[in-house]
N, C-alpha and C positions, 0 to 999 in steps of 0.2 A: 771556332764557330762552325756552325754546321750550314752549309748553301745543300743546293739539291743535289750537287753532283759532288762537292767535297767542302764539307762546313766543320766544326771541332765539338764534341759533347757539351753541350752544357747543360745537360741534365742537373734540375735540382736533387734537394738529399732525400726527400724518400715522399712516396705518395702515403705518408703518411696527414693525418689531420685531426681538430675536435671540430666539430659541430658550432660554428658559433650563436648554432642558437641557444642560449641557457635563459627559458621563459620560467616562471614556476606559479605556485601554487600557493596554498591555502593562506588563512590567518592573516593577524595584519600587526599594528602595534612595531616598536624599535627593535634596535639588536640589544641583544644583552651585554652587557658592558662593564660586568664584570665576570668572575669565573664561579662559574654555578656551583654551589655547595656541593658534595657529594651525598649521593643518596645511601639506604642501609644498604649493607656489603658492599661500600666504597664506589659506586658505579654514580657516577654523575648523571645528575638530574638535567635533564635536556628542555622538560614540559613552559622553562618560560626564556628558550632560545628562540631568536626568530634570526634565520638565514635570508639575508639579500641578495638578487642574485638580477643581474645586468642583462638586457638582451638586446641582439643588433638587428632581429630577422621576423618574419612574419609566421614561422612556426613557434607554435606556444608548446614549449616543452612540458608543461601539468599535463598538456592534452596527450603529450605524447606519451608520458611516464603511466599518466593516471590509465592512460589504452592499456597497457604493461602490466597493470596492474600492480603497480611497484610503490606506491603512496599511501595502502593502504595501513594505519596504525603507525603513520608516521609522529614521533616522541617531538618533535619540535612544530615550528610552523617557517613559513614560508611565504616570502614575499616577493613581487618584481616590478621591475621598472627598464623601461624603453628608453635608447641611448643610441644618437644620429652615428656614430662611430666607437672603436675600441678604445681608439685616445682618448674619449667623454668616459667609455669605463672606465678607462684606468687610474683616469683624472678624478671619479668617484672614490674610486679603492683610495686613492691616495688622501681624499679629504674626510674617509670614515665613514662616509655610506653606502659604500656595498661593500658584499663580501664575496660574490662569485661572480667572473665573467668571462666570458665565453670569447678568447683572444686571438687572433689568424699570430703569426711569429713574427711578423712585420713591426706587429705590437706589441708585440715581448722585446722585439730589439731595439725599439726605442722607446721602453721602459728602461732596456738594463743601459743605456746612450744614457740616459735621465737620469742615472742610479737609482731609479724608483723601488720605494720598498715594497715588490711584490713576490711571488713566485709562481711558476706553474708547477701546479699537482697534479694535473693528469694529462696524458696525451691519448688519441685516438684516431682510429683511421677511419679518413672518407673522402671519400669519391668528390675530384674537383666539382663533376656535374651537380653537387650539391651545392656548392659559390656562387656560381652563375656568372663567374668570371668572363668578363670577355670585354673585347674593344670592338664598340660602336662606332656608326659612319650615319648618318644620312640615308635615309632611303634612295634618294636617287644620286646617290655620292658615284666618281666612278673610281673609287679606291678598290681594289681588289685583293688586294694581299698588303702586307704587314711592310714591304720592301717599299710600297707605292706612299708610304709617312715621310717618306724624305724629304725633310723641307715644310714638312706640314707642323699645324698648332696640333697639339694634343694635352689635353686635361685628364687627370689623374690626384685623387687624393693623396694627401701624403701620409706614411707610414703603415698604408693598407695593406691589402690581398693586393686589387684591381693595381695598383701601382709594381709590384712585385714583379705580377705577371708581366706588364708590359716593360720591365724590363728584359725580363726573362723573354720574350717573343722579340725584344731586337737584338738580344744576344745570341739569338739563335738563326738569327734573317744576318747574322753579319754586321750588324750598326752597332751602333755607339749611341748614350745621350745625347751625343754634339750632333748625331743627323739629323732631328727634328728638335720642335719648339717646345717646350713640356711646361704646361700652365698648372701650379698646384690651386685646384680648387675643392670644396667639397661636393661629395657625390650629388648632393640635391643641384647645385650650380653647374657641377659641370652635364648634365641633364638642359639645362636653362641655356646653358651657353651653346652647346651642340645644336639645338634647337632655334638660339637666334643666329648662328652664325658666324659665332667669334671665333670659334674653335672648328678643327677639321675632321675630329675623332677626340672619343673621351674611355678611360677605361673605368669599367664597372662591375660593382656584383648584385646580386641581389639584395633587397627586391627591387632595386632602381635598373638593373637590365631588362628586368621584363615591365619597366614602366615605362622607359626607354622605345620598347619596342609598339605596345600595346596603345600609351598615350601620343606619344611623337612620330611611329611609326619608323622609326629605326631601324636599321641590320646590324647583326654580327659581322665584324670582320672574320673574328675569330673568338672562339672560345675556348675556356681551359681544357675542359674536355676532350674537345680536339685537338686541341695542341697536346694530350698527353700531359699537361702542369699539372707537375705535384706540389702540394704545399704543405705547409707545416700548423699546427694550431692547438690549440691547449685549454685549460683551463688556470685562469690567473686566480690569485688569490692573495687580500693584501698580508706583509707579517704581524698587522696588529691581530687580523683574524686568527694566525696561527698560532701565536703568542696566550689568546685567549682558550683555555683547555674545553670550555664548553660548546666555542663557535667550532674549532677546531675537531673536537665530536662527532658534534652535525653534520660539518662536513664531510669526514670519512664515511657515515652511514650515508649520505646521500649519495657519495661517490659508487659503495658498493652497489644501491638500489639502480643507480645507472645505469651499471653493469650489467642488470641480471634483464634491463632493461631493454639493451642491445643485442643482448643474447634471445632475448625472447621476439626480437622483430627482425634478425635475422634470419629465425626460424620459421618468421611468419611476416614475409616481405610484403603483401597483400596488405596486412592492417597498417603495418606501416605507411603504407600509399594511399589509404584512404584517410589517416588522420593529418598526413600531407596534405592530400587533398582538399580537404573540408577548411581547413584553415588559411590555405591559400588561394582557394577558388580555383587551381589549376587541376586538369585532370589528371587523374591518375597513373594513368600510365607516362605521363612526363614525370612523376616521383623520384628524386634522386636513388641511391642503394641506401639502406638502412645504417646508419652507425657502424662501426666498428668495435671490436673489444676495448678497452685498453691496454695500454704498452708499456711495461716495467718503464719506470724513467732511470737512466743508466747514462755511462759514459757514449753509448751508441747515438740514446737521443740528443746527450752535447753535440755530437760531430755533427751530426745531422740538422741541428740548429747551425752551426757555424757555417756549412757549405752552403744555406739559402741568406748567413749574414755575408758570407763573400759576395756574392749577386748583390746584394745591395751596396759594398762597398764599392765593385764594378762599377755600379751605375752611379755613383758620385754621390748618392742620398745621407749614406753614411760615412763619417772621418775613418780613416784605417789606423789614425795615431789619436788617441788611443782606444784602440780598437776593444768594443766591450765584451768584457769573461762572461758569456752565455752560462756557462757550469754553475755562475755562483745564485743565479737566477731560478733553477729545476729546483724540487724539493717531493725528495721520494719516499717521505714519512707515510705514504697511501699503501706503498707497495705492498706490503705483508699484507694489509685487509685485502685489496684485490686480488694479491695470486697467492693462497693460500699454499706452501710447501707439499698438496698433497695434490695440487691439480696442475696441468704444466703451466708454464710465462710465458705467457705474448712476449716477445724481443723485437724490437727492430733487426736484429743482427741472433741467428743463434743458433746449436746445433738440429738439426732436423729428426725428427723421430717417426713411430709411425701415425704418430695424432698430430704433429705438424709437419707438413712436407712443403715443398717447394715455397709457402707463402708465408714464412715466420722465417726464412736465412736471409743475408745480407741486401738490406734496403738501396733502392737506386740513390748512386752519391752524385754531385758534381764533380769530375777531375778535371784540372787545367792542365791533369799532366799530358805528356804526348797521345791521345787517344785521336788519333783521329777518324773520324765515320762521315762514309761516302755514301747519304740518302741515294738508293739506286728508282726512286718513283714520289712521287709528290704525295705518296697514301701506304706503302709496304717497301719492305728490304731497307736495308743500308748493308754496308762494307764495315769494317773496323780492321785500321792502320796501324803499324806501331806496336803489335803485341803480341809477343810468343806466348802462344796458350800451350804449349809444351814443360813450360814449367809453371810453378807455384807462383798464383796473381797476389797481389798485396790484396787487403780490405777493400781500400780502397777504387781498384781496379774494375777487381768483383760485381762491388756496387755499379759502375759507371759500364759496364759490357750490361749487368741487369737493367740498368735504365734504358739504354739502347735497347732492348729486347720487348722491353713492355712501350717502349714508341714507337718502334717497327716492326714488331712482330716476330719478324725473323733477321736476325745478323749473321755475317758469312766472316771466316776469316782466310784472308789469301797467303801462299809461300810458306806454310806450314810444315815442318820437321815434325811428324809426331806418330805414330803409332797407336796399337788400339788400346796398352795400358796407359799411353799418358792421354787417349782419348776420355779412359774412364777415371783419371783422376783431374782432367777438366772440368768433365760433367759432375765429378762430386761437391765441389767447390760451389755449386748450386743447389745442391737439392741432394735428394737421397737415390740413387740408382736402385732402378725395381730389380730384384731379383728374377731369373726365369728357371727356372726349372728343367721344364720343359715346354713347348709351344708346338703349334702349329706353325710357326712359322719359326725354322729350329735356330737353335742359338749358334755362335759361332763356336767352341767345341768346348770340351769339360773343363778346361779352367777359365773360361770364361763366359759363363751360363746368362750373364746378364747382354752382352754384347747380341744380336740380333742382327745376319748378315741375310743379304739382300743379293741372291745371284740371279741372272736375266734365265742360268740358262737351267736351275730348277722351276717345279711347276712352282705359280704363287709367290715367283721373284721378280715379278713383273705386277706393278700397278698404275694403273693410267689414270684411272677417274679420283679428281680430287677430294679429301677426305681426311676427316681429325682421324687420329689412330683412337683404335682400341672402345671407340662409342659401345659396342655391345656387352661391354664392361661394367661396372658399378663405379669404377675408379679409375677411369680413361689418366694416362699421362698428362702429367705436365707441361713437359716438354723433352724435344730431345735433342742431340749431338748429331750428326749423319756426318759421314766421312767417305768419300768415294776411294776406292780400294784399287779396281781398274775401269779405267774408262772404253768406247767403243774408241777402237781404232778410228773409224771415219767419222768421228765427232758423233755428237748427238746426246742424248739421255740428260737433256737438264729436266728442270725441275721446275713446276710452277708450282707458286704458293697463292694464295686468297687473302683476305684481312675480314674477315667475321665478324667485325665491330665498325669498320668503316662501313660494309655492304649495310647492317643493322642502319645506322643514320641515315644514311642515303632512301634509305625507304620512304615514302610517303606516311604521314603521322598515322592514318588509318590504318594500314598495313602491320605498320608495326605495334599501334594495340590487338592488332589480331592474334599479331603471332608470338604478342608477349603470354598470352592465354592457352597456348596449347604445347602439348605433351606429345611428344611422338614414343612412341613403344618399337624398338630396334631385336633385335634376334639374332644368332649363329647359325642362325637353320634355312642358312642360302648355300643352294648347289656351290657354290665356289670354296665356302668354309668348309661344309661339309666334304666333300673330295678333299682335302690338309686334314681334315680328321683323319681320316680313313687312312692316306696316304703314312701320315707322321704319329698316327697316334693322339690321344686328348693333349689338349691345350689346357696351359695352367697361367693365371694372369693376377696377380696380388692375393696368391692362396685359393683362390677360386681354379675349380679344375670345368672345364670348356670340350663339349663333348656334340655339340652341334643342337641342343634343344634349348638352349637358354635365351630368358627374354630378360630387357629391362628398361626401364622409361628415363629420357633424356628429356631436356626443356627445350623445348627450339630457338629459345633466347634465354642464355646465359650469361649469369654475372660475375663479371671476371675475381678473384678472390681475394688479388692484390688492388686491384684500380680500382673495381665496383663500375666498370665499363660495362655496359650490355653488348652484344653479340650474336649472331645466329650461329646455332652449333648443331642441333640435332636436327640434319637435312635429310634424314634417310629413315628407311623404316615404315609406319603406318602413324598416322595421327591420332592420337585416341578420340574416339568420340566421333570419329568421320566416317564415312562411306568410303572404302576403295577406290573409288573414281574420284573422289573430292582429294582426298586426302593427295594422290598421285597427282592432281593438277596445282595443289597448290603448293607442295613438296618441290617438285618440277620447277616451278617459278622462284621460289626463294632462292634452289639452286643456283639455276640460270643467272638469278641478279645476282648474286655472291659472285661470282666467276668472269664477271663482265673483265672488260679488260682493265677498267679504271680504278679494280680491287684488285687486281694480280702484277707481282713481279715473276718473269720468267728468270732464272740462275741457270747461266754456264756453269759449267764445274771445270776446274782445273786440277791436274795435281798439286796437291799441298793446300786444297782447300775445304773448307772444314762449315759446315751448314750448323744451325742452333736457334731453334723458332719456339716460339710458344705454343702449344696443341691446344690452351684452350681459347684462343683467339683463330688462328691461322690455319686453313687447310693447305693440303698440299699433294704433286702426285705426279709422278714421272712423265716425262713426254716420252714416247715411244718410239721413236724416229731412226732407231739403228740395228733393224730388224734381225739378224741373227747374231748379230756379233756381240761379246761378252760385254757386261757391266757389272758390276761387284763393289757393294759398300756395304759399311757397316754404321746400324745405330745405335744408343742408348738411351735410354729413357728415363724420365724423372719422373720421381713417385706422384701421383696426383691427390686430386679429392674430389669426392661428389661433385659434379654436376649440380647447382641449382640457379634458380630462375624467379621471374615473376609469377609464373605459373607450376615450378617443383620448390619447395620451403627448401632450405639450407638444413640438412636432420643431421648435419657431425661438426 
């Protein structure tokens, strides 16, 4: 378990998810019920299929498709219908009137508990903040954290999201089922019940969290998003649908149209938030991140089902004898329409190239195994125990150090044996290590061009002011490795980091649609870079050669590319669209709140200890405190991607 100062991973299996909203469209009339004739040249006639399709949420997915513009000349028709829960969908699928719904894996796992004859055909990632996950208190409740449930009622549907998570948040506070009361009621009741007073807290997702709050005036305890909850979700499908060649069809063409759907509104996260918006009556800049692609379904997506049915087995909901084959449940008859062999594959798990880097390798897992991580702040850092990163991590591993890293930011390993080649066969194990060439800021010497050493006592080996690396870049890092090489004799030269997505929340609502709308424009062509010109030579940074004139525009809220977490990232530079003095005061200020003390962990360095943080979340930046005496470390860097935003489209 993980406490503040020494708790154990339980990170679920990947932030991966679907949408459970599947609203639709057109036409009206049955399903077709038997298998449509084939038309001339053998291609089946679609024109008198009608697709059903379940919906749990108050986004109407026609509205969202038809934005897309992905509807148009569609060969069949489309129907939907509104269902209080996933178990009513699936309890549809199971009596032959529907044929698509939109299912969290809570609801997969106690289909495949049921042996229900369904499947999930697609998977998809997205950002908890679209759930709306969270456990509610009473407005004038004096519960204050998740620890303070001991002893208390708590209502939670069964076989949910909102049940999932709150197990997953006292797995992670150190409880157990047995330290509080847990009332299985339905979301609409346990709303009713919080409200008269039966219960102590309820967990919830949308759209009963924000009816919770809006009608009853309720708080969050906590929410998914904050807590970092990833979940799992899909799209179900019964086998009689599949069974039938023409629902079957439809299917697949609607899955593709999906596709091109997601692609297109993460290109353009703006219309995304306004068809959000309009539908749900919330503004816009509260808009979850747009959909995800979809994700081959594979033996990765089994595992990654399994590690969030362990959590449930943990928490007593489900039997562990006999424990049900998640595998026999997937059904990846899609995959070939969606990733066509000539474009790359989304994987959960997979090698990295230069069109997917650091956010298509090994998804965060649960492990029970010995990991243990020492949260070093209630908001940034942890520790991780138990683990020679000197040699080759299992998968498994892998996963559960990456889940740590996308819930805190930055993870440290301490009593380290390792050196700078087995630094950089660490660092490979995640992501793809950028090559350097050559730099302004020079590499550590000719066989090993990617390593990047840091001496106190060249010029530009010394940085104070916290900061993501590489912003004046196209393709700022991922992340990276640091490894201290020599320390100052008389102590000193740690290191603080920031949390760039905790600062973001913390904002005031108005703030943060401000500064979800603007673009800062960043440069090389500050006296400091330019001396490291001059000094060393042009700078070369993902094939781009660095000469001291280049500009290029950052978002100043970033969405992170694995979580769909927003962020404040581009703190420096000029604002587009500002005056000079505007731009500087209110650059100045987002700083400043970034940097507070209640975003920052300060790290000691020890020898044998080994730093590894996220760059697109986390700044960071030497304390200076050990004025002439040596400091010497080395980093490496993981390949990144564009930069984008509510305010810069996603263009790769």
């Amino acid at each position: 378990m993980i406490k503040k100062r020494s708790r154990r991973l339980g990170a679920l299996a990947t932030a991966l998810a679907f949408s459970a909203a599947i609203v639709t469209a057109c036409g009206s009339g049955g399903s077709s019920s038997a298998a449509a004739a084939p038309a001339a040249g053998g291609k089946i006639d679609l024109s008198g299929v009608t697709i059903r399709l379940g919906d749990q949420a108050t986004l109407s997915t026609v509205h969202v498709l038809e934005g897309a513009g992905v509807l148009n000349d569609l060969p069949y028709k489309i129907t939907s219908a509104r269902f209080a829960s996933a178990n009513d969908e699936l309890t549809a699928e199971q009596a032959g009137s529907l044929d698509i719904a939109g299912v969290g894996s809570t609801g997969l796992i106690y289909a495949a508990k049921a042996q229900s004859a369904v499947k999930f055909v697609a998977i998809s990632a997205l950002s908890s903040k679209g759930t709306g996950a969270g456990i509610l208190v009473p407005k004038n409740s004096t519960l204050t954290s998740v620890r303070d449930l001991r002893g208390k009622r708590v209502a939670a549907p069964s076989g949910t999201l909102p049940q999932a998570f709150l197990l997953y948040e006292l797995k992670q506070n150190g409880m157990t089922t047995k330290d509080i009361k847990i009332a299985t009621l339905t979301y609409a009741d346990s709303l009713t019940a919080l409200a008269g007073g039966s219960v102590d807290a309820i967990a919830e997702s949308q759209p009963y969290t924000q009816t919770g709050i809006n009608k009853y005036g309720f708080k969050e305890l906590v929410t998914a998003e904050q807590a970092g909850f990833p979940f799992i979700g899909g799209l179900a499908v019964p086998d009689s649908a599949l069974r039938n060649p023409a629902r079957s069809a439809a299917i697949g063409d609607l899955l593709v149209r999906w596709q091109k759907a997601n692609t297109f509104y993460q290109q353009h996260p703006d219309r995304y938030a306004a068809v959000w918006a309009k539908d749900t009556g919330s503004p816009a800049a509260q808009a979850p991140p747009a959909p995800g692609d979809y994700l081959r379904i594979d033996s990765k997506i089994t595992s990654a089902l399994n590690q969030q049915l362990s959590l449930l087995v943990w928490g007593g909901v489900v039997p562990d004898k006999p424990r049900p084959d998640l595998g026999r449940y997937l059904d990846g008859r899609y995959n070939d329409r969606l990733f066509p062999t000539s474009t790359a594959t989304p994987s959960a798990v997979g090698p990295a190239d230069r069109r997917s880097p650091m956010t298509v390798l090994t998804a965060p897992t649960d492990v029970d195994a010995a990991l243990d991580v020492v949260a070093l702040t209630g908001t940034i850092g942890a520790e991780i125990h138990g683990v020679d990163i000197s040699a080759p991590l299992s998968t498994e591993v892998v996963g559960a150090i990456r889940a740590a890293l996308l819930r805190y930011g930055v993870v440290f390993f301490v009593d380290q044996d390792i050196d700078v080649d087995g630094q950089l066969a660490f660092a490979r194990q995640f992501g793809e290590v950028t090559p350097r060439a050559s730099s302004a800021e020079p590499p550590l010497d000719q066989d090993h061009p990617s390593v990047l050493e840091f001496d106190s006592r060249r010029e530009g080996g010394k940085v104070g002011m916290l900061h993501f690396d590489q912003t004046f870049t196209e393709r700022p890092s991922a992340a990276s490795v640091f490894r201290p090489v020599i320390l100052p004799a008389g102590g000193g030269g740690d290191t603080h980091f920031a949390h760039g997505q905790v600062a973001y929340e913390r904002l005031s609502a108005p703030i943060r649609e401000l500064a979800d709308r603007l673009v800062v424009v960043q440069t090389t062509a500050s006296p400091e870079l330019r001396r490291l010109f001059q000094k060393y030579g042009p700078g070369e940074w993902e094939g781009q050669t660095l000469v001291g004139n280049e500009t290029v525009e950052q978002p100043v809220v970033r969405i992170h590319p694995e979580t769909g977490r927003r962020g404040l990232f581009g703190l420096h530079g000029r604002i587009k669209g500002f005056a000079p003095h505007e731009s500087d005061a209110l650059l100045s200020f987002l700083y400043a709140h970034t940097i507070r003390p209640e975003h920052v962990v300060r790290y000691r360095w020890t020898p044998g200890s080994v730093g590894f943080w996220d760059n697109r979340a986390v700044l960071h930046g030497a304390v200076l405190d050990y004025g002439d005496e040596t400091r010497v470390a080395h980093r490496v860097a993981l390949r990144g991607d564009r930069p984008y935003g509510p305010a810069l489209p996603k263009t790769d």
